[in-house]
C-alpha positions in Angstrom: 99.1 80.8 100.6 101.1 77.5 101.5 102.7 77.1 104.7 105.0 74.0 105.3 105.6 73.4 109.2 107.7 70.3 110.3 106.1 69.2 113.5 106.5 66.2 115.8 103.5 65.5 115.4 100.0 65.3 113.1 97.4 67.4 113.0 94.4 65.8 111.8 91.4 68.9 112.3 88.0 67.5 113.0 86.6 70.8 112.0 85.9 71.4 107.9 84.2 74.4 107.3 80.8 74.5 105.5 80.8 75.9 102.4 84.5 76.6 102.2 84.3 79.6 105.1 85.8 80.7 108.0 85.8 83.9 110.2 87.2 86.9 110.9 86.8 90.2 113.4 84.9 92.8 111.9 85.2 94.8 114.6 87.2 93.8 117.6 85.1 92.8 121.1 85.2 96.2 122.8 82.1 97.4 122.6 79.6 97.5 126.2 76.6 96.6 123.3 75.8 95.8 120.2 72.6 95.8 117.9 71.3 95.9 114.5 69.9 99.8 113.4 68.9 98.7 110.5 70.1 96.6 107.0 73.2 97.6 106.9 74.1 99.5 110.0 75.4 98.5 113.8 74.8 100.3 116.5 77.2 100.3 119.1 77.2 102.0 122.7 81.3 102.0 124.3 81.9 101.4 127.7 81.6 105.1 128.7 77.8 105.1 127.4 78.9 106.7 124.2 77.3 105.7 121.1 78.2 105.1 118.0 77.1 103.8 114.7 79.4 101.3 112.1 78.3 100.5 109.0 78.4 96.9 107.1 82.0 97.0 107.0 82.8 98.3 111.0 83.4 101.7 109.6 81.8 105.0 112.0 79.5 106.9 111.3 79.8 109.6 113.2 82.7 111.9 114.0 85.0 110.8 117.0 83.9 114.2 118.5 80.4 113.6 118.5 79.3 112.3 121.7 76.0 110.9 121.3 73.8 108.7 123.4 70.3 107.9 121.7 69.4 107.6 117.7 65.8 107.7 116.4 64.4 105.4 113.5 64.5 107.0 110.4 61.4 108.9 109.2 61.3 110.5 105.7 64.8 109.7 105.4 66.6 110.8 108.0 67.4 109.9 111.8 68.0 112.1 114.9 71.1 111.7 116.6 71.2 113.0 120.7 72.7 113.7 123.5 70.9 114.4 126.7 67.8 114.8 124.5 69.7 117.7 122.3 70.1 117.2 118.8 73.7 116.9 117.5 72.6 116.1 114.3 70.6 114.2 111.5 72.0 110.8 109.4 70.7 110.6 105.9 69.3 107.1 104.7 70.4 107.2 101.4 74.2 107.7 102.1 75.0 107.6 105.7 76.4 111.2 105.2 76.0 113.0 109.1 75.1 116.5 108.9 76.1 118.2 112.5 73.7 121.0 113.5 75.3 123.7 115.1 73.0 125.2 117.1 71.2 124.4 120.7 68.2 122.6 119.8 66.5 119.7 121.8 63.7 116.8 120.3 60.1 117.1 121.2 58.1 114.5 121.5 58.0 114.7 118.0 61.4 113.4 117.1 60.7 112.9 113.8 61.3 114.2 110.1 57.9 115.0 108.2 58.1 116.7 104.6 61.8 117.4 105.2 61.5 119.1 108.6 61.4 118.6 112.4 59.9 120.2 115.3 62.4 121.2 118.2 62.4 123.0 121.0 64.9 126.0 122.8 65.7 124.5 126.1 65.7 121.2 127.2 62.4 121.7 129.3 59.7 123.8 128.4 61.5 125.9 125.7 59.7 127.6 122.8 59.1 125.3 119.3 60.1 126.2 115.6 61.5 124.0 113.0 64.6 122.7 111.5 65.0 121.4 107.9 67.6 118.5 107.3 70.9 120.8 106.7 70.6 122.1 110.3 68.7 125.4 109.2 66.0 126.8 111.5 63.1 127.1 108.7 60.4 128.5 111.6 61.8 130.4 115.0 61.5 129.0 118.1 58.8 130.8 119.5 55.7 128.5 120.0 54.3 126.5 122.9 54.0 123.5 120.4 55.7 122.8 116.8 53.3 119.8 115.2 54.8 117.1 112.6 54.3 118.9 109.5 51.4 117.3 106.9 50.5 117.7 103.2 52.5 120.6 103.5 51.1 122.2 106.9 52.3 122.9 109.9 50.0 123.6 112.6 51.6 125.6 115.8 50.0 126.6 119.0 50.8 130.4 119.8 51.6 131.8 123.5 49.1 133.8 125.2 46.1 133.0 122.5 43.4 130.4 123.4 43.5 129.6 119.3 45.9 127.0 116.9 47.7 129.1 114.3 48.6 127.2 110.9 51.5 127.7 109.3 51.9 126.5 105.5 55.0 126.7 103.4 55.4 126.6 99.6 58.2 124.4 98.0 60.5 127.2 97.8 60.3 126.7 101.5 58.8 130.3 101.5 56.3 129.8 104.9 53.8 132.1 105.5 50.5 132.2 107.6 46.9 131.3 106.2 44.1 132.0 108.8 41.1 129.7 109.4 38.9 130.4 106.9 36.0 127.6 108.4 35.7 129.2 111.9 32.1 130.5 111.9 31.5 134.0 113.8 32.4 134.5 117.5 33.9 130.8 117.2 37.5 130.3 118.1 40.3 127.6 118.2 42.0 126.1 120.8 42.9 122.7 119.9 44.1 120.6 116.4 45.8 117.8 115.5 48.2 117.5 112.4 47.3 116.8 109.4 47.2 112.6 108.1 48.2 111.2 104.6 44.8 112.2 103.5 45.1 116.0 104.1 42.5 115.9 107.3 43.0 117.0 110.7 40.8 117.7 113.9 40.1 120.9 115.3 38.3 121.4 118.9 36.3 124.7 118.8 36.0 126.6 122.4 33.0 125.6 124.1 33.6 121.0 123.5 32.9 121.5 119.6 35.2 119.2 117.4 35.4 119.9 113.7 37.1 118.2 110.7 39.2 120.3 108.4 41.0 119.5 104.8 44.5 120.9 104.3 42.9 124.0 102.8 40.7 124.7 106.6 37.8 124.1 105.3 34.8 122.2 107.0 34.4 118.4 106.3 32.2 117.7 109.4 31.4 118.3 113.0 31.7 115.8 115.8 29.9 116.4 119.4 33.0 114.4 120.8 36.6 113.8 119.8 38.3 111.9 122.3 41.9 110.5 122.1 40.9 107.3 120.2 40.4 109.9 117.2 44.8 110.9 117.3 47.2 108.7 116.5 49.5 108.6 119.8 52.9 108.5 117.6 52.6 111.5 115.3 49.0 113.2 116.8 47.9 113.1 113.5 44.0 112.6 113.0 42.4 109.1 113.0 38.8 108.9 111.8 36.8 106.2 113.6 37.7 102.3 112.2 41.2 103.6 111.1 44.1 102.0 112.2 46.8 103.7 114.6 50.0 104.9 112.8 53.2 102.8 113.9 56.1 105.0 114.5 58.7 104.1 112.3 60.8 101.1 112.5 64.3 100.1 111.0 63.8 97.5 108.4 66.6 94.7 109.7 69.2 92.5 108.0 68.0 89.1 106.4 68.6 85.9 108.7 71.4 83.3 107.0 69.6 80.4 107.5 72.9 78.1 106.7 74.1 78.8 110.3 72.7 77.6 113.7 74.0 78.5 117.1 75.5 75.8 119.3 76.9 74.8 122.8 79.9 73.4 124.2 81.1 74.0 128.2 78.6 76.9 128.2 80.5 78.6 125.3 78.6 79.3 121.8 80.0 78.5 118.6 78.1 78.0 115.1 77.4 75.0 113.1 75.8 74.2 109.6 73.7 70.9 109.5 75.8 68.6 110.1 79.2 69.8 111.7 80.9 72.6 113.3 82.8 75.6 111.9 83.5 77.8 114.2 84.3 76.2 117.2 82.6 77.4 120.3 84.6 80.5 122.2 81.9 83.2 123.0 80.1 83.8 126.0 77.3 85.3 123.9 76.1 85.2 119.7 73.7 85.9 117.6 72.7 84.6 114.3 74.6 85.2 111.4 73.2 87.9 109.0 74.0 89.1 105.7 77.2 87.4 106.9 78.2 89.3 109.9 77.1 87.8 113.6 77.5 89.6 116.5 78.9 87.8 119.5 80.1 88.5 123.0 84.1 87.7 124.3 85.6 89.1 127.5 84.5 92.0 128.5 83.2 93.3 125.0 80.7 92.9 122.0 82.4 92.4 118.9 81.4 91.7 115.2 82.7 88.8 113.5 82.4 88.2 109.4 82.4 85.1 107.3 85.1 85.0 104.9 85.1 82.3 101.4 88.2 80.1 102.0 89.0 77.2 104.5 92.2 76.0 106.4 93.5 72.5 104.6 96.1 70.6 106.6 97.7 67.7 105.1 100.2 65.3 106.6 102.3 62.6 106.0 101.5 60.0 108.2 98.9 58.5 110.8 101.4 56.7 113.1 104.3 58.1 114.8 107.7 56.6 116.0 108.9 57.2 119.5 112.5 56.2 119.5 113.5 54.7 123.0 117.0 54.5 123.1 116.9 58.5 122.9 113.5 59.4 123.8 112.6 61.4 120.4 109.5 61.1 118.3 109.8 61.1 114.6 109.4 64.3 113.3 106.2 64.2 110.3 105.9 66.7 107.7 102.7 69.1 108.2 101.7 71.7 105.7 98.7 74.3 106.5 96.7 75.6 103.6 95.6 78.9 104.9 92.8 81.7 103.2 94.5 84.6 101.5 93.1 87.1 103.3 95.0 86.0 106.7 98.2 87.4 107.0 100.2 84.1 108.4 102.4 86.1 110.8 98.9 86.5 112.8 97.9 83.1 112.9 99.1 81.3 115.7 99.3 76.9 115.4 98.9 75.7 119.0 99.7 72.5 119.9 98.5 71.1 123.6 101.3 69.7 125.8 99.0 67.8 127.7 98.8 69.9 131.2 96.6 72.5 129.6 99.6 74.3 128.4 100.1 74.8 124.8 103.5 74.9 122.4 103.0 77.9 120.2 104.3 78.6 116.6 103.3 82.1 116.0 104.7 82.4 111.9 103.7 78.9 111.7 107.6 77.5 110.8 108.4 76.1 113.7 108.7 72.3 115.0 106.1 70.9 118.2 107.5 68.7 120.6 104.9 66.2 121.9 105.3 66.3 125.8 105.5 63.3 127.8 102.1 64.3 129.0 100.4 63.0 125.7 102.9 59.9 124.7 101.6 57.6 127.7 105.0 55.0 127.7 103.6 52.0 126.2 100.2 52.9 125.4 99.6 52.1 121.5 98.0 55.1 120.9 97.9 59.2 121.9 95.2 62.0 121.3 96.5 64.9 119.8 95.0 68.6 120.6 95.3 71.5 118.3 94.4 74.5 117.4 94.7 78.0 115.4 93.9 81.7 116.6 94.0 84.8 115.3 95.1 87.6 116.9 95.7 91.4 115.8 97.0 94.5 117.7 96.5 93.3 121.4 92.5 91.8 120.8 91.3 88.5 121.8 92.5 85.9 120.2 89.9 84.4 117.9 89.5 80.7 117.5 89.9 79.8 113.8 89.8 76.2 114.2 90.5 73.4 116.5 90.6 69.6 116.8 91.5 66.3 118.3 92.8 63.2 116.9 93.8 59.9 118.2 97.3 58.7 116.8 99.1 55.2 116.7 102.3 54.9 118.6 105.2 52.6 117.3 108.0 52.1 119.9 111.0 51.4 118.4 114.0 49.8 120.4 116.9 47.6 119.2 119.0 45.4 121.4 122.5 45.2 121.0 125.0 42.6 122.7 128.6 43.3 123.7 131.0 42.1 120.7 132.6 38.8 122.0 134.9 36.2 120.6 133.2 33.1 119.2 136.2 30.9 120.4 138.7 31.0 122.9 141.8 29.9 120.9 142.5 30.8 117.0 141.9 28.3 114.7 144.5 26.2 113.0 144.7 28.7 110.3 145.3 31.6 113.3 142.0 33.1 112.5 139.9 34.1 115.1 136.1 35.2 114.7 134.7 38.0 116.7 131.0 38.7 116.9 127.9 40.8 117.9 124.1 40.7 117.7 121.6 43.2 116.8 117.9 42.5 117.9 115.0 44.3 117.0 112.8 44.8 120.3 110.3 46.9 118.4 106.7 45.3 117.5 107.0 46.7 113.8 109.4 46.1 111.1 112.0 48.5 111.1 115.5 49.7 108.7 118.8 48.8 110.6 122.2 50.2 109.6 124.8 47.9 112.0 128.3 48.1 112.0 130.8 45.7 113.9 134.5 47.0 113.9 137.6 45.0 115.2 141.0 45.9 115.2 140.4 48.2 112.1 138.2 45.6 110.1 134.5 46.2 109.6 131.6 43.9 109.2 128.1 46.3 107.9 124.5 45.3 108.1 122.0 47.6 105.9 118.6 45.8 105.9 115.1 45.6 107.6 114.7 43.2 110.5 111.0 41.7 111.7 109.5 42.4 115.1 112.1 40.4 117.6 114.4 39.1 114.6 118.2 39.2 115.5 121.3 40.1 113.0 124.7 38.5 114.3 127.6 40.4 112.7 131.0 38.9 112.7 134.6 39.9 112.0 137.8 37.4 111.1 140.6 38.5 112.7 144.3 37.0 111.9 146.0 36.3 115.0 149.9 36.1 115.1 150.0 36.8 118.7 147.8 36.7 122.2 146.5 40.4 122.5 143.2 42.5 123.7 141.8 44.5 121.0 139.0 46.7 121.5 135.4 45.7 119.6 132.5 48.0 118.5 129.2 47.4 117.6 127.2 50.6 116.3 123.4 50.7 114.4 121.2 53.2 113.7 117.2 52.7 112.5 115.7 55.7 110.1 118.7 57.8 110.4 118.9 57.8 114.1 121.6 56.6 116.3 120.6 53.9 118.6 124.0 53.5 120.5 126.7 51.2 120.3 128.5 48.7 122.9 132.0 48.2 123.0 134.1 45.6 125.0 137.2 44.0 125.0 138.2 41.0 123.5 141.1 38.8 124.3 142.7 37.6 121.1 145.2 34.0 121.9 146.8 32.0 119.5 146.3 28.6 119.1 
């Protein structure tokens, strides 16, 4: 869209904007923090400590009447969402799609999906373990001392009041049912196991120190005199034979940097740059790097989300000097017109102009005229600096900075000088003609357009024409004179349309 503003003034903008961008909020700066979840999701905690989760386009996640404080990585798909370490629900991978879970379970230190399920607990502290499936369904009661990560479809639970491990296997029906340790030699019992790894192994600690390796199906791969800690893997207490590497919990992939876009400072305020110049100009207290084209970035009292949009603001004007009429102290006004991106709505862009005391004019639809203050025209100086800028602001927010600049102007001061209409003679001539005159003098130090007019006694003598730096115009009028008399004498002019005054006197008329 085209917006034409007439403005006393020009505003030339420093600022073009790399690859024909600009910015906009994402999501307003009201969060306490902000971070990246993962590719394509934010994670946001309000200033109450609640949490919440926006995807790529600043849309939540989850339900305004979930109040959440912590969520896990994802693992096999799905992440754990809590609240004082009790589960209020799981967020699928794949869509984003929250699936609420109804009843009161809390995480274990397993907080983790394995094979489509999770080990939880019944009670915050200390309660009994079962499982839970990804809808919300308890698959296993709640009725064990400890619920393992479930492996190669296994999963190993320690029961109360039995010094053994009891496996647990389920079909893919989800049908579980029971299979008993088919490797434990006579009089031997279990008291210890870890779960399962990738390759269908776990380890087993027989009573009396003993440590044996089983395959999914329990039976005996070896026996070990010692099995330590450096033999479980500390994040799913799976088995690690000796030389293996630990397991890493799992970790959010994260957005790709934009590389285009560097961080820069000005007055301790952060703004971003390409290579070789600015586009946004620096507002925020805090930023980070732009990725996948949204950058997070700190303003007020708030984290907010801003996204780069395709499109630039093009100003053009008319002129690179300005007038400053003297006789009546106004500036020439100078056509400005604003080329703004289509997806700003102009009645939310505000053109600022500074009045020179750190005070600005403001033109909120941007259609109205600037006045440049005395505070920028320094009388007599050939030149001024002209401050602008543009913000964007929507329902109450921070105003965000679109663009700003400086530039320094050339001043032309235009004055004329006019003299008092006198007579030329004191006495008619022989004919009775008397001549009555006036001068017009251009004071200015550039060429400027003068309409004069001298009028005596009804009779008029016009001067339309341009007159040099200093050059004078004298207009005269021929007046019959059949008698001695005082008529009244005008002298009037005008320079680009304006009025520059006019002197009037009295002349005294006398026949020869």
């Amino acid at each position: 869209m085209k917006i034409k503003v007439t403005i006393f003034t020009i505003l030339l903008l420093s600022v073009v904007f790399a690859k024909a961008q600009t910015i906009k909020w994402l999501v307003k700066p009201q969060f306490a923090s902000i971070t990246h979840y993962s590719t394509d999701i934010f994670r946001c905690t309000e200033q109450n400590g609640k949490l919440q989760l926006l995807d790529w386009d600043g849309k939540p996640l989850l339900p305004e009447t979930i109040v959440a404080d912590e969520v896990t990585e994802y693992s096999d798909g799905f992440a754990i969402v809590l609240k004082d370490n009790r589960i209020l629900g799981f967020l699928s991978e794949v869509n984003h799609n929250f699936q609420p879970v109804s009843g009161e379970y809390y995480a274990t230190k397993y907080s983790f999906f394995s094979e489509g399920y999770v080990a939880v607990a019944k009670g915050s502290t200390g309660g009994k373990q079962g499982y839970l499936d990804s809808k919300g369904n308890l698959i296993l009661e709640c009725k064990y001392l400890e619920a393992m990560p479930v492996h190669k479809g296994w999963a190993l639970v320690v029961e109360e009041g039995k010094d053994k491990v009891k496996p647990r296997r389920y079909k893919r029906t989800d049908d579980w049912s029971g299979k008993g340790m088919s490797m434990l030699k006579s009089g031997e019992s279990l008291v210890w196991a870890t779960s399962f790894n990738t390759n269908g192994q776990a380890l087993t600690k027989i009573k009396g120190g003993k440590y044996v390796v089983i395959d999914s199906n329990f039976n005996e791969i070896e026996r070990k005199e010692k099995g330590n800690k450096e033999f479980v893997n500390t994040y799913d207490y799976s088995y690690k034979p000796e030389g293996s590497k630990e397991v890493n919990s799992p970790t959010n992939a994260k957005p790709v940097k934009d590389n285009d876009y560097s961080i820069y400072d000005k007055g301790g305020r952060k703004g971003y740059r390409t290579s070789d110049e600015e586009f946004v100009p620096a507002q925020f207290s805090a930023s980070e790097d732009f990725y996948a084209g949204r950058a997070i970035v700190s303003m007020g009292n708030g984290y907010g989300i801003i996204e780069l949009l395709n499109g630039k603001f093009e100003p053009n004007w008319s002129a690179e000097r300005i007038r400053v009429y003297e006789y009546n102290n106004t500036i020439e006004p100078l056509q400005f017109t604003l080329t703004a991106p289509a997806s700003f709505e102009s009645n939310k862009v505000k053109l600022e102009l500074d009045k020179g005391d750190g005070c600005y004019d403001v033109c909120n639809d941007l259609s109205c005229d600037f006045k440049v203050a005395d505070q920028v025209i320094n009388r007599k100086s050939p030149n001024c600096t002209l401050h602008a800028k543009a913000t964007y602001s929507e329902n109450g927010f921070l105003n965000l900075l679109l663009w700003e600049g400086t530039q320094p102007i050339e001043i032309d001061y235009i004055s004329i000088s006019l003299s008092s209409p006198a007579v030329t003679s004191v006495y008619a001539d022989e004919n009775d003609n008397q001549t009555v005159k006036a001068i017009v003098t251009n004071t200015s130090n550039v060429p400027v357009k003068v309409s004069a007019t001298l009028n005596v006694a009804g009779k008029t003598a016009p001067f339309n024409g341009e007159l040099k730096p200093k050059q004078s115009k004298t207009l005269t009028v021929t007046v019959k004179v059949d008698k001695d008399k005082n008529v009244n004498a005008t002298i009037t002019a005008k320079v680009d349309g304006h009025n520059c005054g006019s002197k009037s006197s009295t002349v005294s008329l006398k026949k020869i």
